[in-house]
N, CA, C and O atoms as a GROMACS GRO file, in nm:
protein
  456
    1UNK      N    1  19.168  13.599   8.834
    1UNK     CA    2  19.064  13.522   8.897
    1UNK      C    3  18.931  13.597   8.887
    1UNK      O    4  18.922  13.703   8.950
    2UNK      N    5  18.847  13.563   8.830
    2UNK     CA    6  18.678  13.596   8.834
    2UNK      C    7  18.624  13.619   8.932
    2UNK      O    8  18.621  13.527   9.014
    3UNK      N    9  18.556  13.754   8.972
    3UNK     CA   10  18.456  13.757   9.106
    3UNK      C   11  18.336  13.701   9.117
    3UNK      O   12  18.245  13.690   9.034
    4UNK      N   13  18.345  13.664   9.234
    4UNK     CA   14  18.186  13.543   9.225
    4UNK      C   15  18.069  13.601   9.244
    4UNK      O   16  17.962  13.553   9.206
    5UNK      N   17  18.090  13.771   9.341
    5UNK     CA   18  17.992  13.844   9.361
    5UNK      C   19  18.035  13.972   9.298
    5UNK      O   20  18.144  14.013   9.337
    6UNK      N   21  17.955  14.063   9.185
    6UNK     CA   22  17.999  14.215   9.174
    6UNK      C   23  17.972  14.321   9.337
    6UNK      O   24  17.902  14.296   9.435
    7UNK      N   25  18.048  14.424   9.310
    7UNK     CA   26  17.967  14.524   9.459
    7UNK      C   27  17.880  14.502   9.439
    7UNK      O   28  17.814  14.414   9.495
    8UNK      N   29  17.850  14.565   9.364
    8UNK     CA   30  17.685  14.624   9.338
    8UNK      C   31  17.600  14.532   9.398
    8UNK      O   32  17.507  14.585   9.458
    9UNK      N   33  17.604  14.367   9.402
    9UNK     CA   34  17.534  14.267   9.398
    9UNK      C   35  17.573  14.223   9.575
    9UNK      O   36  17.500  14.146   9.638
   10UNK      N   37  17.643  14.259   9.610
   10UNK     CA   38  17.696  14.244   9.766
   10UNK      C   39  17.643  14.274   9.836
   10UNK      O   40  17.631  14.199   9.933
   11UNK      N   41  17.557  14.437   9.836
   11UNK     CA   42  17.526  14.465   9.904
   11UNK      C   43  17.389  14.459   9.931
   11UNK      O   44  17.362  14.534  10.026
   12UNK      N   45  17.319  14.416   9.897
   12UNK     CA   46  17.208  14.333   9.906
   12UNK      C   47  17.199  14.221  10.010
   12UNK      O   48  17.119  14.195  10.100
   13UNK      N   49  17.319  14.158   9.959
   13UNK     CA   50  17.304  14.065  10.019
   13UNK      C   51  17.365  14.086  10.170
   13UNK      O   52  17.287  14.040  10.253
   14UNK      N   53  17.429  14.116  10.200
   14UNK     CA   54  17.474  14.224  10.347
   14UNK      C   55  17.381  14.241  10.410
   14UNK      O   56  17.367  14.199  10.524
   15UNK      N   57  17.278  14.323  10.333
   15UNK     CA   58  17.202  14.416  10.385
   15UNK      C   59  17.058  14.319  10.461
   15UNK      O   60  16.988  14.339  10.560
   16UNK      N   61  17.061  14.232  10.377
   16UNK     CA   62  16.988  14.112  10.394
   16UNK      C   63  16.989  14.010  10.502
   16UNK      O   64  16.902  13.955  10.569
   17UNK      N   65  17.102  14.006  10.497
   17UNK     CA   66  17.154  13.890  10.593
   17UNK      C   67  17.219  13.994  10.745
   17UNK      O   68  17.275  13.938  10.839
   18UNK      N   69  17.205  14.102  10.741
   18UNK     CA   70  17.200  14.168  10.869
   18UNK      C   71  17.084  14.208  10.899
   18UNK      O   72  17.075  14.237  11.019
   19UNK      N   73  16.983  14.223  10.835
   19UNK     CA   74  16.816  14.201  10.850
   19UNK      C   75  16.785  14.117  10.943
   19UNK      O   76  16.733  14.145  11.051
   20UNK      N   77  16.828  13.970  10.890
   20UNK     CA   78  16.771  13.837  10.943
   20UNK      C   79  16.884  13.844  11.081
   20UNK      O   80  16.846  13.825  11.196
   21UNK      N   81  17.014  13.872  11.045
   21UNK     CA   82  16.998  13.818  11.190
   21UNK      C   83  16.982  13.941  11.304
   21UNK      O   84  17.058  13.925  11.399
   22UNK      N   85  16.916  14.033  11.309
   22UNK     CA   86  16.825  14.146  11.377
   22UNK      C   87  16.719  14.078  11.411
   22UNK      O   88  16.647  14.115  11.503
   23UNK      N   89  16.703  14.005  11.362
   23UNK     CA   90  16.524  13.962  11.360
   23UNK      C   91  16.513  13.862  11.422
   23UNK      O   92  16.408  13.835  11.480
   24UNK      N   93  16.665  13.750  11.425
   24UNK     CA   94  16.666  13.664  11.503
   24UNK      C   95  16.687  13.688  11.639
   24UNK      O   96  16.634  13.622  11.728
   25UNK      N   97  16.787  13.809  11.661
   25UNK     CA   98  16.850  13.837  11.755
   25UNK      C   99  16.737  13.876  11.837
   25UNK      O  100  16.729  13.811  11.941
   26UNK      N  101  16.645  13.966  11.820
   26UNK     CA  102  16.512  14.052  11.848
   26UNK      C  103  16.421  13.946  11.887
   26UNK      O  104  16.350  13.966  11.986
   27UNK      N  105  16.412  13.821  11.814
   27UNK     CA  106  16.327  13.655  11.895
   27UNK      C  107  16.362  13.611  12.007
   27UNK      O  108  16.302  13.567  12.105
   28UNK      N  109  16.474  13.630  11.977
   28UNK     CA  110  16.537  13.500  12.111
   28UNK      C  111  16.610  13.635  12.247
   28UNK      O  112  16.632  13.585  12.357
   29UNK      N  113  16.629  13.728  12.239
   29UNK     CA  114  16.634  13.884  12.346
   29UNK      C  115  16.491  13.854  12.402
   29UNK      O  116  16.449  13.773  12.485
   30UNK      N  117  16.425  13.962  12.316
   30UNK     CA  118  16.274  13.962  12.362
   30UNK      C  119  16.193  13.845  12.338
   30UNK      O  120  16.146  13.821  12.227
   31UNK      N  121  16.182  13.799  12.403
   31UNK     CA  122  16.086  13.639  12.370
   31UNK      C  123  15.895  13.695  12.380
   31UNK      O  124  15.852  13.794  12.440
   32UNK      N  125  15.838  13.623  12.323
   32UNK     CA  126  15.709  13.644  12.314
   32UNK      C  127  15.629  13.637  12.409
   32UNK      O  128  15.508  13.641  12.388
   33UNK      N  129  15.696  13.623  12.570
   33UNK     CA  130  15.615  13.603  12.653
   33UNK      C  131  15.656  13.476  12.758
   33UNK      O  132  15.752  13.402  12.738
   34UNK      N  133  15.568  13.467  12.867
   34UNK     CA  134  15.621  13.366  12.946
   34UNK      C  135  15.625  13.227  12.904
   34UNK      O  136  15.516  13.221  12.848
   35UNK      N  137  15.665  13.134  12.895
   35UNK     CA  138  15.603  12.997  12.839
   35UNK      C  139  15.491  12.954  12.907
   35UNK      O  140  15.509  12.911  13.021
   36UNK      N  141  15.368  12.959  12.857
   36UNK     CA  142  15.270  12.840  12.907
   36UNK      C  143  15.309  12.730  12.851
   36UNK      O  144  15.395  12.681  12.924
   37UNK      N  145  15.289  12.658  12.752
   37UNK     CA  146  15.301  12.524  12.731
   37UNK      C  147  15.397  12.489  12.661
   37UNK      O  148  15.474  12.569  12.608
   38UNK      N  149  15.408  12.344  12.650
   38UNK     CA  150  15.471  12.298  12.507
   38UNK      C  151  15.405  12.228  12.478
   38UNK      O  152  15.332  12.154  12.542
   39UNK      N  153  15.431  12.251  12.321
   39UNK     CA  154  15.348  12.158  12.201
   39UNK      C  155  15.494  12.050  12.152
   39UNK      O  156  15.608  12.058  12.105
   40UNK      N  157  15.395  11.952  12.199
   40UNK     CA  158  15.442  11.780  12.176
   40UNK      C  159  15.422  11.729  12.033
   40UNK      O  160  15.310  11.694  11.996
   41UNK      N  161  15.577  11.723  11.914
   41UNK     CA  162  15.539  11.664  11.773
   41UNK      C  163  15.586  11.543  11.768
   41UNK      O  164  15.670  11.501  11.848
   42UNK      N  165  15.529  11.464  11.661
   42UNK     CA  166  15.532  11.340  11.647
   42UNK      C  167  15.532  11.332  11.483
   42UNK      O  168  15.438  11.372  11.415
   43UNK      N  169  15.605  11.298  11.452
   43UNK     CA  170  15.641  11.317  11.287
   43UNK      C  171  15.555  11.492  11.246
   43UNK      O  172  15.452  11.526  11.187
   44UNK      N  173  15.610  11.528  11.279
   44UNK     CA  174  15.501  11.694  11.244
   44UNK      C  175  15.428  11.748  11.265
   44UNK      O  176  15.426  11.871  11.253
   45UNK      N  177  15.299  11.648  11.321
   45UNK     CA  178  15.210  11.647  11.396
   45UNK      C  179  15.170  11.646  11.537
   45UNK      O  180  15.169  11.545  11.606
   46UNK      N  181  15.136  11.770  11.578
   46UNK     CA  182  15.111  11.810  11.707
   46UNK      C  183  15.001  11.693  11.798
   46UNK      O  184  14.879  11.698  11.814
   47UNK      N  185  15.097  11.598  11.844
   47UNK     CA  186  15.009  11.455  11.938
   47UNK      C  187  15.015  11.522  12.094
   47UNK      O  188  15.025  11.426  12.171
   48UNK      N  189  15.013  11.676  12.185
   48UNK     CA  190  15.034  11.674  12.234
   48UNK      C  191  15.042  11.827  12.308
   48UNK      O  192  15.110  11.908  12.244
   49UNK      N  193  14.987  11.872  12.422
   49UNK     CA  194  15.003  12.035  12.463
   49UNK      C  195  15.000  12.009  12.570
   49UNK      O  196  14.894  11.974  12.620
   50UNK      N  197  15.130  12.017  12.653
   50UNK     CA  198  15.156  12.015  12.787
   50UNK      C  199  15.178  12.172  12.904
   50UNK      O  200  15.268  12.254  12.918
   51UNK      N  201  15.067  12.154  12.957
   51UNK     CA  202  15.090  12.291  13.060
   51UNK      C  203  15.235  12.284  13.146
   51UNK      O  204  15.279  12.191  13.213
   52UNK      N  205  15.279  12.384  13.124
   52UNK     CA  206  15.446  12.399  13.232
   52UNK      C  207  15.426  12.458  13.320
   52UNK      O  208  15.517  12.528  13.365
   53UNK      N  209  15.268  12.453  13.397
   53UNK     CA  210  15.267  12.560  13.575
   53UNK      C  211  15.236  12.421  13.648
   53UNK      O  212  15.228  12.415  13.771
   54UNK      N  213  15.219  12.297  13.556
   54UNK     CA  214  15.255  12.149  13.666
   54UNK      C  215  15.293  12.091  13.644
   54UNK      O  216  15.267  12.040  13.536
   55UNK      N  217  15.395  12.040  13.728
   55UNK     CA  218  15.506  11.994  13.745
   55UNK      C  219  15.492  11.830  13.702
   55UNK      O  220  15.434  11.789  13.802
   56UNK      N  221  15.505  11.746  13.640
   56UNK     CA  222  15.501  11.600  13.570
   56UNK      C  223  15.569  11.561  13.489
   56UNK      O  224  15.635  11.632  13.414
   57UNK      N  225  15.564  11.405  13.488
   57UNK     CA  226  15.646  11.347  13.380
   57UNK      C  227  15.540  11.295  13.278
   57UNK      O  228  15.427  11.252  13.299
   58UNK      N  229  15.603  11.309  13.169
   58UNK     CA  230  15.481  11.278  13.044
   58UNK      C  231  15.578  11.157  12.954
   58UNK      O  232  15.700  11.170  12.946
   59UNK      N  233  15.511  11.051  12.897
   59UNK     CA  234  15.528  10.926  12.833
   59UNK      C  235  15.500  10.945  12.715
   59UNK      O  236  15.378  10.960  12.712
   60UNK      N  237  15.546  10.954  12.601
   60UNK     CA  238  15.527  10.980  12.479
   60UNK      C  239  15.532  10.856  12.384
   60UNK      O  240  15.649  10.822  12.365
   61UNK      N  241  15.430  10.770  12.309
   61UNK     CA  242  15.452  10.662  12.224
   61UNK      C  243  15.517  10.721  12.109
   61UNK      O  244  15.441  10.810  12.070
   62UNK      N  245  15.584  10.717  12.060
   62UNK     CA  246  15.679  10.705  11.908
   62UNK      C  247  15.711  10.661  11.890
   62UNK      O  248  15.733  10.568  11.967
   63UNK      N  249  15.773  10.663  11.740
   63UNK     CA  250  15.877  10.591  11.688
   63UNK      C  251  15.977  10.510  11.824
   63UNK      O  252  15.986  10.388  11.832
   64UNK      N  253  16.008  10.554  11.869
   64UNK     CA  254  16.105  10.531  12.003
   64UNK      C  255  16.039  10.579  12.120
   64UNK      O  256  16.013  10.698  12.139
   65UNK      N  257  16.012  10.487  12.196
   65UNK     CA  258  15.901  10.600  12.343
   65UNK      C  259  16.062  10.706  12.423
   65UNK      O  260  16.179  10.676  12.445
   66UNK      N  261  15.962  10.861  12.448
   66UNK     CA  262  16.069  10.883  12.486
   66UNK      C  263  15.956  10.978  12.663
   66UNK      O  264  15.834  10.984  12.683
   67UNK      N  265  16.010  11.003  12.702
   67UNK     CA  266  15.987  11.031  12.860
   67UNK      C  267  16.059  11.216  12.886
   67UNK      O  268  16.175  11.246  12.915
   68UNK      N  269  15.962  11.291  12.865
   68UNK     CA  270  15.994  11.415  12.920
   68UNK      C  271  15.959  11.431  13.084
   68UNK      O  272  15.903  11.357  13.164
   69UNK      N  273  16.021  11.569  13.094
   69UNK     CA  274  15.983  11.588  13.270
   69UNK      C  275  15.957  11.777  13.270
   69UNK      O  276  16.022  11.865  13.212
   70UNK      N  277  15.850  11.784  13.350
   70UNK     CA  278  15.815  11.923  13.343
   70UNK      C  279  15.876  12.001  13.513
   70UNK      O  280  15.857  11.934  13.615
   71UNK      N  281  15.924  12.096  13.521
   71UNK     CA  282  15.915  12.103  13.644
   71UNK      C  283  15.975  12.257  13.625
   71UNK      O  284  16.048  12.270  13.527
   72UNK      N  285  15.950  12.382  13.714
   72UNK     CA  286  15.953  12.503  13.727
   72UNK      C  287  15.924  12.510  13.609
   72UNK      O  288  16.028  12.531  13.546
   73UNK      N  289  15.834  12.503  13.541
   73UNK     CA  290  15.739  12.590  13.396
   73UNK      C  291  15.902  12.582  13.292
   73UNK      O  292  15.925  12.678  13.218
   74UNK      N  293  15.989  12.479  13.296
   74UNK     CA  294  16.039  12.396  13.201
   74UNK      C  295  16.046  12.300  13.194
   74UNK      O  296  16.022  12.238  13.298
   75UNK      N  297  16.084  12.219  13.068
   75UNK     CA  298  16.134  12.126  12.985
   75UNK      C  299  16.199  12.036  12.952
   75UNK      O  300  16.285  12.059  12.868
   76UNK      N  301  16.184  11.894  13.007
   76UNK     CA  302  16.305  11.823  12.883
   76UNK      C  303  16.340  11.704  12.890
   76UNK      O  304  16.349  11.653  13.002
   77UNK      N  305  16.361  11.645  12.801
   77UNK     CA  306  16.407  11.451  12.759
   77UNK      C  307  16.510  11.431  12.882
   77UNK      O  308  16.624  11.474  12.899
   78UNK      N  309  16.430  11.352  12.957
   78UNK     CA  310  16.486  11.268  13.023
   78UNK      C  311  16.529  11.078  13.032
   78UNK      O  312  16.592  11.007  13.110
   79UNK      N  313  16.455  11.057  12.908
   79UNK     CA  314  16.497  10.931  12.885
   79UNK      C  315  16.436  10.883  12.757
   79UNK      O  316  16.315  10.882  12.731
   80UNK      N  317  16.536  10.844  12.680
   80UNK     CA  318  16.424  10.820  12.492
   80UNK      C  319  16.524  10.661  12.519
   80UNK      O  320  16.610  10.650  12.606
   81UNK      N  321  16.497  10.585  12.450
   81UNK     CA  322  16.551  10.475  12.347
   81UNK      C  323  16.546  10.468  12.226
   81UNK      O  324  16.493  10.388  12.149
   82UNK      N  325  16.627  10.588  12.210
   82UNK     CA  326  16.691  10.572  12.033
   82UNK      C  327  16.813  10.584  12.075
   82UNK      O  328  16.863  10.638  12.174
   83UNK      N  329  16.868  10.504  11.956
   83UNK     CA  330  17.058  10.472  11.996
   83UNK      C  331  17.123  10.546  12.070
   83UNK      O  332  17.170  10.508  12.178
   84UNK      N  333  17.143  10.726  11.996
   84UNK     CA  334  17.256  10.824  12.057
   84UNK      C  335  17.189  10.909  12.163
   84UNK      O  336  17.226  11.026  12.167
   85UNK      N  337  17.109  10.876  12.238
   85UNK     CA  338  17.026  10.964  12.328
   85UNK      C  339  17.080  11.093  12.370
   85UNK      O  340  17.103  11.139  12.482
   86UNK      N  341  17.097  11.149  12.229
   86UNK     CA  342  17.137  11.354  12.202
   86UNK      C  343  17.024  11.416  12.244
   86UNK      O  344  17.049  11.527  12.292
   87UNK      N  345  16.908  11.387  12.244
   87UNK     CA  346  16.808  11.464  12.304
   87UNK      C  347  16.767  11.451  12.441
   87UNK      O  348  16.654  11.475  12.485
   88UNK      N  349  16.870  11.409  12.507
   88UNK     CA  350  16.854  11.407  12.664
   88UNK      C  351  16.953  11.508  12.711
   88UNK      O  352  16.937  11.563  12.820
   89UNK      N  353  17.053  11.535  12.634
   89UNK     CA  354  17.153  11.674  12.644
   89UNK      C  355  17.142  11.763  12.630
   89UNK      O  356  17.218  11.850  12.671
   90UNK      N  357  17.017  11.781  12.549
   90UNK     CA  358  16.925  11.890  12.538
   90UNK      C  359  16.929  12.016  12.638
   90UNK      O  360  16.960  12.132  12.612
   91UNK      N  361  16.888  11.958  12.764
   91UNK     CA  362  16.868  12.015  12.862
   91UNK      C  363  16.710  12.039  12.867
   91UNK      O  364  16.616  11.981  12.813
   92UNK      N  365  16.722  12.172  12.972
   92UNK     CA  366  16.604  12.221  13.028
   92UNK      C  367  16.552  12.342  12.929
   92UNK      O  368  16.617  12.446  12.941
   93UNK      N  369  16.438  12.344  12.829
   93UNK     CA  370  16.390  12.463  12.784
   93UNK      C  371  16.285  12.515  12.848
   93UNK      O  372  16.227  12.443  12.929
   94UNK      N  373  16.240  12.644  12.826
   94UNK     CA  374  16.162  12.729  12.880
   94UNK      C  375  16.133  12.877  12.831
   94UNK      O  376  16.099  12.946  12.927
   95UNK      N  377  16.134  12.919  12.763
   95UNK     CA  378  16.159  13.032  12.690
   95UNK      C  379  16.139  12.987  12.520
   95UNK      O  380  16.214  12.918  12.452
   96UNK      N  381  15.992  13.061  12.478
   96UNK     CA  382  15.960  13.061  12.364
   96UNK      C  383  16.052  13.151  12.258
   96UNK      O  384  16.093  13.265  12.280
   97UNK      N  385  16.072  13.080  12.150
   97UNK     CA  386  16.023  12.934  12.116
   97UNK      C  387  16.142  12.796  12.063
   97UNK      O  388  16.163  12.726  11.964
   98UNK      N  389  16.187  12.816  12.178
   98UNK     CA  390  16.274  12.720  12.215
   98UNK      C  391  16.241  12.598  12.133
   98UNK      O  392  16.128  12.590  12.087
   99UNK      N  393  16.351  12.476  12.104
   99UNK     CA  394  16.238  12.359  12.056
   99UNK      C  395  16.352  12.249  12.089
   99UNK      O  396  16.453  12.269  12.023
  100UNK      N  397  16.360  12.135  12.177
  100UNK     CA  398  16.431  12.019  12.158
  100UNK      C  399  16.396  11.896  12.095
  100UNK      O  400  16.293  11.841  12.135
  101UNK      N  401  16.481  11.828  11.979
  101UNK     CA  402  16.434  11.737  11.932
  101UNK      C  403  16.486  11.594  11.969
  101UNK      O  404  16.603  11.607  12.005
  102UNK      N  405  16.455  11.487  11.974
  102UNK     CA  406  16.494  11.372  11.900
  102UNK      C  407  16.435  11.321  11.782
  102UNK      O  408  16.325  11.281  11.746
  103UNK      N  409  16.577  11.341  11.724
  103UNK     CA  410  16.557  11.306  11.556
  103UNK      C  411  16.495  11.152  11.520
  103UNK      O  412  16.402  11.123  11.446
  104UNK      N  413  16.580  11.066  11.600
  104UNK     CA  414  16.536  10.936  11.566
  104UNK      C  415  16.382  10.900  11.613
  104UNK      O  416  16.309  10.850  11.528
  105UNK      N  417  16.335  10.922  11.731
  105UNK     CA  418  16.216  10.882  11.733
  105UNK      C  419  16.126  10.961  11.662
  105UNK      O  420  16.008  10.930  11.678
  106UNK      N  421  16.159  11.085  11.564
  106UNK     CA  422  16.094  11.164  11.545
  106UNK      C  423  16.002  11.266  11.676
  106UNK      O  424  15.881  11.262  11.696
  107UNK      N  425  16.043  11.301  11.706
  107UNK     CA  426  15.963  11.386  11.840
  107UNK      C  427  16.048  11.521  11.851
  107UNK      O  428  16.171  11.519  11.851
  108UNK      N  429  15.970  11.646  11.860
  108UNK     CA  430  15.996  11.782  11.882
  108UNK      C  431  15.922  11.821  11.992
  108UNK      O  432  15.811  11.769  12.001
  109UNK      N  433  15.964  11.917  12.098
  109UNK     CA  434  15.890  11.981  12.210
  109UNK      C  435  15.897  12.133  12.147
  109UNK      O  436  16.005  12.182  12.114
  110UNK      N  437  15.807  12.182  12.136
  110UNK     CA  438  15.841  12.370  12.164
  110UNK      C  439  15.812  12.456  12.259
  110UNK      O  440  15.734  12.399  12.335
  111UNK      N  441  15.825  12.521  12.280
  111UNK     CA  442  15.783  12.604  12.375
  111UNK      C  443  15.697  12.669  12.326
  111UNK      O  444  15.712  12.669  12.203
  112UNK      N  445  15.570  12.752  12.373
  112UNK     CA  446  15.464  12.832  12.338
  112UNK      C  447  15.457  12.935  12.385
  112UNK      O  448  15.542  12.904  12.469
  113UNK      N  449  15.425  13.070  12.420
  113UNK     CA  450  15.395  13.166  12.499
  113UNK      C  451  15.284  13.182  12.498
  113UNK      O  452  15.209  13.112  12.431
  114UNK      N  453  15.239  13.292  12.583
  114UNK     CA  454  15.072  13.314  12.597
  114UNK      C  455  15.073  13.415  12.488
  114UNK      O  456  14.968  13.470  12.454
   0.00000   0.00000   0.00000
């Protein structure tokens, strides 16, 4: 049977891919800071920068209107009308740079830090 990778060529890639996930690990440990806001997308485009030190519900027109809720300086879909409403399971984010989507209406929240 033929090897698909030589050593030699392995370890690169090892070395690589324990890089990245250091780097991920090192994002989401140490986060960039407290969350001030989230940035509200709408097909890609940022329609939206919500402060998380007050507490509100925000109405979003999209593809599908969907209804976030802010409260203790987090996050999160509390009511969309697109079919499988997976982005209400989401939960609560808060910690940059978190991001919940609904796919169908097209809409992303992220989290921001200062």
């Amino acid at each position: 049977m033929r090897e698909i990778f030589k050593k030699k060529e392995l370890i690169p890639v090892l070395v690589l891919a324990a890089a990245s996930a250091l780097v991920l690990l090192f994002i989401y440990v140490f986060p960039s800071g407290e969350a001030v806001s989230a940035r509200v997308f709408f097909d890609g485009d940022v329609v939206e920068n919500i402060d998380l030190s007050k507490d509100a519900v925000y109405h979003i027109d999209a593809l599908f209107p969907v209804t976030l809720e802010v409260k203790d300086k987090a996050i999160r879909f509390v009511d969309s009308v697109c079919p499988n409403h997976d982005c209400e399971g989401f939960g609560w984010i808060d910690s940059p740079p978190e991001t919940a989507v609904c796919l169908p209406a097209k809409v992303a929240v992220q989290i921001v830090g200062n």
